[in-house]
Phi, psi and omega in degrees: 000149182285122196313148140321310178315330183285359205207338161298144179305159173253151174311331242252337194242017146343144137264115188242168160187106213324155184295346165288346168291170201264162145006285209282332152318324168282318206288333246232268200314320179294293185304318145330316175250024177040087210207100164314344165213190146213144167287067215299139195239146168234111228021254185274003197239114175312121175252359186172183198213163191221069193287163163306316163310297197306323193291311168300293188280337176284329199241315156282320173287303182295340173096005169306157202263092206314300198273021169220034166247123219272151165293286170322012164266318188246321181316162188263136197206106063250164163269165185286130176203166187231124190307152186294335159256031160282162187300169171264001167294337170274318180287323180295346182263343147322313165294317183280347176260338164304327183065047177236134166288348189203151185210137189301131161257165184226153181238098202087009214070023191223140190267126155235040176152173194233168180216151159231164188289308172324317166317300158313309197312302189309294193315307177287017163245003162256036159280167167299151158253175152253000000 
């Protein structure tokens, strides 16, 4: 089966955005670079992930105010993660028991890329059919 490392984003393509920005300004880039997520960082260092999801239920559903709610208010946090050679079948059952679209890899304990169900998706649909 094919490693998660073959199919993960490298930390190096992060779309970051400092734990002080407001809501709507994170909600702004992720729809602009067409993305699902973003990463809140406190200077160099990741402290969370920030989804569309997260957007939705912390923020839209709740009735909050965008331009005075901080990323570090709604983001999820610690992230969720996985080793770079585990399978994408451990990630996707991972995801699936977690109830998460995305999941940090880590290499040693160390985050170096991200994986998404989008990720997946792309792979099981270039598979051969038979």
């Amino acid at each position: 089966m094919v490693p998660v490392k073959s199919f993960m984003i490298p930390r190096e393509k992060f779309v970051t955005v400092p734990r002080d920005t407001d809501a709507q300004t994170a909600a702004r880039i992720m729809r602009d670079r067409g993305i699902g997520s973003v990463f809140v960082t406190n200077e160099k260092e990741i402290i969370g992930i920030l989804t569309d999801s997260d957007m939705m239920r912390r923020v839209v559903a709740a009735g909050t105010d965008v331009s005075k709610t901080k990323v570090e208010q709604i983001m999820s946090a610690p992230i969720l993660t996985i080793e770079e050679n585990k399978t994408l079948l451990d990630a996707n059952d991972l995801m699936a028991q977690a109830h998460v679209r995305h999941l940090g890899v880590t290499r040693d304990g160390k985050l170096v890329g991200v994986i998404s169900v989008r990720d997946l998706v792309v792979f099981l649909t270039n598979l051969p059919r038979k």
